[in-house]
C-alpha positions as CSV (number, residue, x, y, z in Angstrom):
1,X,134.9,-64.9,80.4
2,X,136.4,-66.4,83.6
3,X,136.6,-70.2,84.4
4,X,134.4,-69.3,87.5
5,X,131.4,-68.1,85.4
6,X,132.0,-70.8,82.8
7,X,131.5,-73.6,85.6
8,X,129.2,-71.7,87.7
9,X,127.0,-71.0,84.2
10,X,127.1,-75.3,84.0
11,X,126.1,-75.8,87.4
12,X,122.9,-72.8,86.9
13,X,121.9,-75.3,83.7
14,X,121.9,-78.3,86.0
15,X,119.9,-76.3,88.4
16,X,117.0,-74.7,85.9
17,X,116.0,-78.1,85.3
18,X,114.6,-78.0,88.8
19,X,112.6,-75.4,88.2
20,X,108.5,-75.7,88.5
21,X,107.5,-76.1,84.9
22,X,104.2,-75.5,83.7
23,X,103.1,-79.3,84.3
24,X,104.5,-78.6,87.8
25,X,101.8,-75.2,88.1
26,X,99.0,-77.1,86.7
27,X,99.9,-79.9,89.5
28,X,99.9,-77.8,91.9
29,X,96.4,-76.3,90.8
30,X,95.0,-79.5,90.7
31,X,95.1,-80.1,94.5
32,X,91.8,-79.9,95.9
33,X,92.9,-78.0,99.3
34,X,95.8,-75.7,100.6
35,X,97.1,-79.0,102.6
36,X,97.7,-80.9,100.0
37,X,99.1,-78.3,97.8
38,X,101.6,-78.0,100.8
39,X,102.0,-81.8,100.6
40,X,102.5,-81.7,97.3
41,X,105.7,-79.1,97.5
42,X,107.2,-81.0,99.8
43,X,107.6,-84.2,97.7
44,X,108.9,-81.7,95.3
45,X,111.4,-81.0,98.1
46,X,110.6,-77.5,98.6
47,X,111.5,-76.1,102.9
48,X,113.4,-77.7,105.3
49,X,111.0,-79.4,107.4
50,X,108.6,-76.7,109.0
51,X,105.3,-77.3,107.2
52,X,103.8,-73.7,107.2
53,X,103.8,-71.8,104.0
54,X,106.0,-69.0,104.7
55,X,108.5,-71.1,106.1
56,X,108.6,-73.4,102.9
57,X,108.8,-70.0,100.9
58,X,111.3,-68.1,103.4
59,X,113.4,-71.7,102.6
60,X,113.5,-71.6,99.0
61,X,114.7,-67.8,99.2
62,X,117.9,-68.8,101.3
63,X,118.4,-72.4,99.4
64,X,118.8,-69.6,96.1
65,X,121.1,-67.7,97.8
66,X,123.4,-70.2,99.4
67,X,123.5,-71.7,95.9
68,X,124.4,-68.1,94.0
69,X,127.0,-68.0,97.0
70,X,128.5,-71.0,96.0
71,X,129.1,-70.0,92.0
72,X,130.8,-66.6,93.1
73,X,132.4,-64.5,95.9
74,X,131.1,-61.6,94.0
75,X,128.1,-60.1,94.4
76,X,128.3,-57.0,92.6
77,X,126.1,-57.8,89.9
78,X,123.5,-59.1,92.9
79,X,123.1,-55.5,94.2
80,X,120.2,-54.7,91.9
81,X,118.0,-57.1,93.9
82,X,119.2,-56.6,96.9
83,X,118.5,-53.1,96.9
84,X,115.0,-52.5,97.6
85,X,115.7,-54.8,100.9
86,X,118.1,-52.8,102.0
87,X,117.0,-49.6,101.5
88,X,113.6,-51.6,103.1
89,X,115.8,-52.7,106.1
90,X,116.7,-48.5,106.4
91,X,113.5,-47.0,106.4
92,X,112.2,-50.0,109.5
93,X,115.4,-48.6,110.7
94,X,115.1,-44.7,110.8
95,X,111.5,-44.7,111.9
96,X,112.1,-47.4,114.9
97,X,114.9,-44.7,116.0
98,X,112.9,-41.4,115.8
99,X,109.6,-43.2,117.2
100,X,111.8,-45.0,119.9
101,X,109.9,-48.4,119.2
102,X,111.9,-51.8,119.6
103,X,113.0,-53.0,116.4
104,X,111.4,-56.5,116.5
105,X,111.3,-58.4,113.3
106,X,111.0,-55.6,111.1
107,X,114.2,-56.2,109.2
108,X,114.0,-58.3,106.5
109,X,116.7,-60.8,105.7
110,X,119.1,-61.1,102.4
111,X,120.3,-57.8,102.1
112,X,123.8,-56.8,101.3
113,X,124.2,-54.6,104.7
114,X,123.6,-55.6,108.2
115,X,120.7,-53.9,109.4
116,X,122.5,-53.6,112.7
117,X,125.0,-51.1,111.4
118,X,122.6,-49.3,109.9
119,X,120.7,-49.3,113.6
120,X,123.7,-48.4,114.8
121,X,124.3,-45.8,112.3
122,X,120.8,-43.8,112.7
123,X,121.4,-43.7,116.7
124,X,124.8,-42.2,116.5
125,X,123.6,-39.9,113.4
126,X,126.9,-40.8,112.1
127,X,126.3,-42.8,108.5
128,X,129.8,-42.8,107.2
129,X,129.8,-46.8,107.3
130,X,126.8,-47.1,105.1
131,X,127.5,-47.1,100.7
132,X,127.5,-43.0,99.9
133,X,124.3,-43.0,98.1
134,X,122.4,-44.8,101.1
135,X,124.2,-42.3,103.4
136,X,123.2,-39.4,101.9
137,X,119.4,-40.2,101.8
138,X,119.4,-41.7,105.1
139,X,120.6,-39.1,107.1
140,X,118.1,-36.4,105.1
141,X,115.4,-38.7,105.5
142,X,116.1,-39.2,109.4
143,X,116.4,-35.5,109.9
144,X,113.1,-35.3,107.6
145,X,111.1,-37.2,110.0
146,X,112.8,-35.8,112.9
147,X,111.2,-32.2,111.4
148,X,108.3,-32.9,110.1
149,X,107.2,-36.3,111.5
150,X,106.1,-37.5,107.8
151,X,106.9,-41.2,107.3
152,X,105.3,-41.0,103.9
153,X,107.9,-37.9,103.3
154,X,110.3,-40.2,105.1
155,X,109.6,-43.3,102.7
156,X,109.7,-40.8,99.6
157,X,113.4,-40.0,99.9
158,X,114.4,-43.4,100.4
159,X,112.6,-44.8,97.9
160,X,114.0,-42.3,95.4
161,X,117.5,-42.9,96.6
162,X,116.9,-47.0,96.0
163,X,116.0,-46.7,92.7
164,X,118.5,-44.2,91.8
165,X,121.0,-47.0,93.4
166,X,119.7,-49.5,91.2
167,X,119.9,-47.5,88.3
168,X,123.4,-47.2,88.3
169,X,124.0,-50.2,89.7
170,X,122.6,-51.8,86.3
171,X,124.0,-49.2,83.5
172,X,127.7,-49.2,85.5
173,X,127.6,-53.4,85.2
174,X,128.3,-53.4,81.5
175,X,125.6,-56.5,81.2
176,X,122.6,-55.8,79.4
177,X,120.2,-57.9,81.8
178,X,121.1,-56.4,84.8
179,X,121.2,-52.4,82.9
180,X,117.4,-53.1,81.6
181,X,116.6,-55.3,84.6
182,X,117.5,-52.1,86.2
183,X,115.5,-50.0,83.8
184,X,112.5,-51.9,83.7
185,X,112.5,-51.9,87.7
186,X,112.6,-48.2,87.8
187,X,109.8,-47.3,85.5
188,X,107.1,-49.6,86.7
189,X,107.8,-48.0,90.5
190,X,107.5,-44.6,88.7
191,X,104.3,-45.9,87.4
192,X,102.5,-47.1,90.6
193,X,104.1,-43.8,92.4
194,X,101.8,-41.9,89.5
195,X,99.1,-43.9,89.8
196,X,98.6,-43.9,93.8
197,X,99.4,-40.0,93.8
198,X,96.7,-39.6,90.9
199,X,94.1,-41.8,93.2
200,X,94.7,-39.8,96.2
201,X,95.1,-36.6,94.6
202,X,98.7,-35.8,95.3
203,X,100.5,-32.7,94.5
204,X,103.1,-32.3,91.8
205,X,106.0,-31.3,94.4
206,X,105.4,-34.7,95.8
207,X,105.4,-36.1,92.1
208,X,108.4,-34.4,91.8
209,X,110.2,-35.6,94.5
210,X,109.2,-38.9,94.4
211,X,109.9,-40.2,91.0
212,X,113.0,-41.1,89.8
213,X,114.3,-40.1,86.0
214,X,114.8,-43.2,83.8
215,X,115.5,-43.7,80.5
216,X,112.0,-45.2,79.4
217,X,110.0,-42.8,80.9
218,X,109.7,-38.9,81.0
219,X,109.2,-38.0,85.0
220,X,107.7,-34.4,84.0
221,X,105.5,-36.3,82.0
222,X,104.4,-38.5,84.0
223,X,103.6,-36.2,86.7
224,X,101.9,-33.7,84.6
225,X,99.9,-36.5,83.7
226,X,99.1,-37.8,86.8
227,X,98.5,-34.5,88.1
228,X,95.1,-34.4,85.7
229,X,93.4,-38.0,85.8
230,X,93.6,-41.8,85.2
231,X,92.6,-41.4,81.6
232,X,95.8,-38.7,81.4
233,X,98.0,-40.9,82.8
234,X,97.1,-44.0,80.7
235,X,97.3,-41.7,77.4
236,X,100.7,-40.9,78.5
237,X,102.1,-44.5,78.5
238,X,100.1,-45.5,75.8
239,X,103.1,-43.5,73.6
240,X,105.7,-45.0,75.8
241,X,107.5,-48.7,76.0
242,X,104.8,-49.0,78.5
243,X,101.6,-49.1,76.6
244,X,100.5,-51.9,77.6
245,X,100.9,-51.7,81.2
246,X,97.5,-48.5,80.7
247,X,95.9,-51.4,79.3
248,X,96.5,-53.7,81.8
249,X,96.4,-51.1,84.5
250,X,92.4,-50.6,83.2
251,X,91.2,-53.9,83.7
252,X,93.3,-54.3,87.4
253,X,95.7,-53.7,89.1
254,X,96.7,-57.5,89.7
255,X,96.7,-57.8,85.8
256,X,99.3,-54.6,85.6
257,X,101.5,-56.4,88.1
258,X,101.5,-59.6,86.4
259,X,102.4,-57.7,83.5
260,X,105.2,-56.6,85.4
261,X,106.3,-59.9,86.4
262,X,105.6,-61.5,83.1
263,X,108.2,-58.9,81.9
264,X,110.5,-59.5,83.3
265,X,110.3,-63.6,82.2
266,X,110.4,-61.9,78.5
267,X,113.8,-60.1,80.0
268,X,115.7,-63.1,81.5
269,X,114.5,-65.9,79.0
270,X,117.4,-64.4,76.6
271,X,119.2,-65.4,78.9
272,X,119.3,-69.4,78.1
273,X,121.1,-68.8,74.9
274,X,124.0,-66.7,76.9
275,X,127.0,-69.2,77.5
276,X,129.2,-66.5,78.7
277,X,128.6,-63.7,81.3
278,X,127.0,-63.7,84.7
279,X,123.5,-63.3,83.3
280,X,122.6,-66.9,83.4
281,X,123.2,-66.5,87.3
282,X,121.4,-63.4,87.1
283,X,118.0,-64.9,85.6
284,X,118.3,-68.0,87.7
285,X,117.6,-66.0,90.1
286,X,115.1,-63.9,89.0
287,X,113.5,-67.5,88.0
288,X,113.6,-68.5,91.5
289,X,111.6,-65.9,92.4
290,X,109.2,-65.9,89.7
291,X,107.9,-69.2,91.1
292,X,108.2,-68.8,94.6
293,X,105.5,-65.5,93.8
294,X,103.6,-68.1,91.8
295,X,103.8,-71.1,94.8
296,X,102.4,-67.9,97.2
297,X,99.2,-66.4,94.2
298,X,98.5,-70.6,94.3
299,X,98.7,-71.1,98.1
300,X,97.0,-67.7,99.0
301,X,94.1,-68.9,96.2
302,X,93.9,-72.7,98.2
303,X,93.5,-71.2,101.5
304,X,91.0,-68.6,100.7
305,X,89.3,-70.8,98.6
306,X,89.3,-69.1,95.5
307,X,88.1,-70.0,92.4
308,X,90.6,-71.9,90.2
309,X,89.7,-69.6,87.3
310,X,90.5,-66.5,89.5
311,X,93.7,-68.1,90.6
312,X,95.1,-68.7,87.4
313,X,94.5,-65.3,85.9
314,X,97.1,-63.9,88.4
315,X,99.6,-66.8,87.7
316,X,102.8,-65.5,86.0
317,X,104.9,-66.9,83.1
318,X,107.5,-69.7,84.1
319,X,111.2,-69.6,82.8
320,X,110.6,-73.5,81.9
């Protein structure tokens, strides 16, 4: 291990000790109105000084950033999260071209390529500056939507593309976070692709196209699955790593996604007793947005006035 990850692993310690703790959650619960809750994260010294929510929220995403920029010049490992924004960033993209709409605020930020370029690149239909994978799919999914003037189509092929992207992004890293990080990512988006197509009765050439291979999951399965009913699909990943995600996916769908979230907690917790690779950056990360999610479920529950039983059953695990 380098001396950069063994400082910048010190300086991510420091930092966890920051992080909302459960004590932090309840306090946050206990506030009687969405005002104070917002009150309440500021002493905490959450945003920069614009009091809405999304602001606060939008501020803790770039504070975790700047900070991951400061431990490293290398973001390689970072690719697997920034990803599905890019790839996000190149579908608002290809569909502002073909439709001839002005792109205004459709990109969203943190992503590891300008969304300019790729503006650029779509207009010219020249995508030789863009990574080859992302290339590739977006010049068939621009000529896709030029043909057929399917976005879904359009959104299919990209997706695809991302998660193939992540994929090897996480098994080519040689760090065992960021490879089942990777994994895990890929098989729960298979799973809601199977469960949307089974609820609107989707064909098994769009299963097929849209689901990427992993190594948890069996695509052919899954779509064959899918392709019959709920109850199929369920008895198919109740033999899988995923059997309790049918389980979860029965009672709700916010239950299955805080079963996706909660996850990847289990996933990254490991990662306090690893001294020595870029993990601990890795889950910090990951951390940092566990809680921002949980700051938003809270806030979102305050200002609608939910229940504080119904808010906490869609509260995730904390790292701390």
């Amino acid at each position: 291990m380098t001396e950069e990850y063994i400082y910048a692993v010190a300086r991510v310690r420091s930092r966890e000790l920051n992080l909302l703790s459960r004590q932090d959650v309840d306090q946050l619960m206990a506030c009687r109105t969405y005002d104070e809750c917002l009150r309440t994260l500021s002493d905490k010294g959450w945003g920069d000084g614009d009091p809405s929510a999304e602001a606060i929220l939008a501020a803790e995403e770039e504070k975790t950033w700047a900070f991951i920029h400061e431990l490293t010049d290398d973001l390689t490992p970072f690719k697997v999260l920034l990803y599905p924004t890019d790839y996000n960033n190149l579908k608002a993209a290809v569909k502002a071209v073909v439709t001839g709409a002005e792109p205004r605020d459709v990109f969203l930020p943190g992503g590891a390529v300008d969304p300019e370029l790729m503006l650029r690149c779509v207009r010219e239909g020249d995508f030789s500056e863009l990574p080859e994978t992302m290339a590739a799919a977006a010049d068939e999914a621009y000529h896709t939507l030029l043909q057929t003037e399917d976005g879904q189509l359009c959104d299919v092929i990209l997706d695809r593309a991302c998660i193939a992207d992540l994929l090897q992004c996480g098994r080519e890293s040689g760090v065992e976070i960021l490879r089942d990080y990777a994994e895990l990512t890929a098989a729960v988006s298979d799973i809601k692709i199977a469960v949307r197509a089974c609820k609107t009765g989707k064909s098994r050439a769009f299963l097929d196209a849209a689901l990427a291979p992993c190594g948890t999951l069996d695509a052919s399965s899954l779509a064959v699955a899918a392709c019959k009913s709920l109850d199929d699909l369920f008895a198919y990943l109740s033999v899988t790593p995923y059997g309790e995600a049918a389980e979860k996916l029965r009672e709700s769908y916010s239950a299955f996604e805080k079963y996706c979230d909660d996850r990847v907690m289990d996933l990254i917790k490991e990662q306090k007793m690893n001294p020595f690779t870029v993990g601990p950056l890795f889950a910090y990360v990951l951390a940092r947005r566990n809680e921002i999610s949980t700051v938003r479920i809270i806030l979102s529950g305050k200002l609608n006035e939910l229940d504080d039983g119904m808010i906490r059953e869609r509260l995730r695990d904390m790292y701390v």
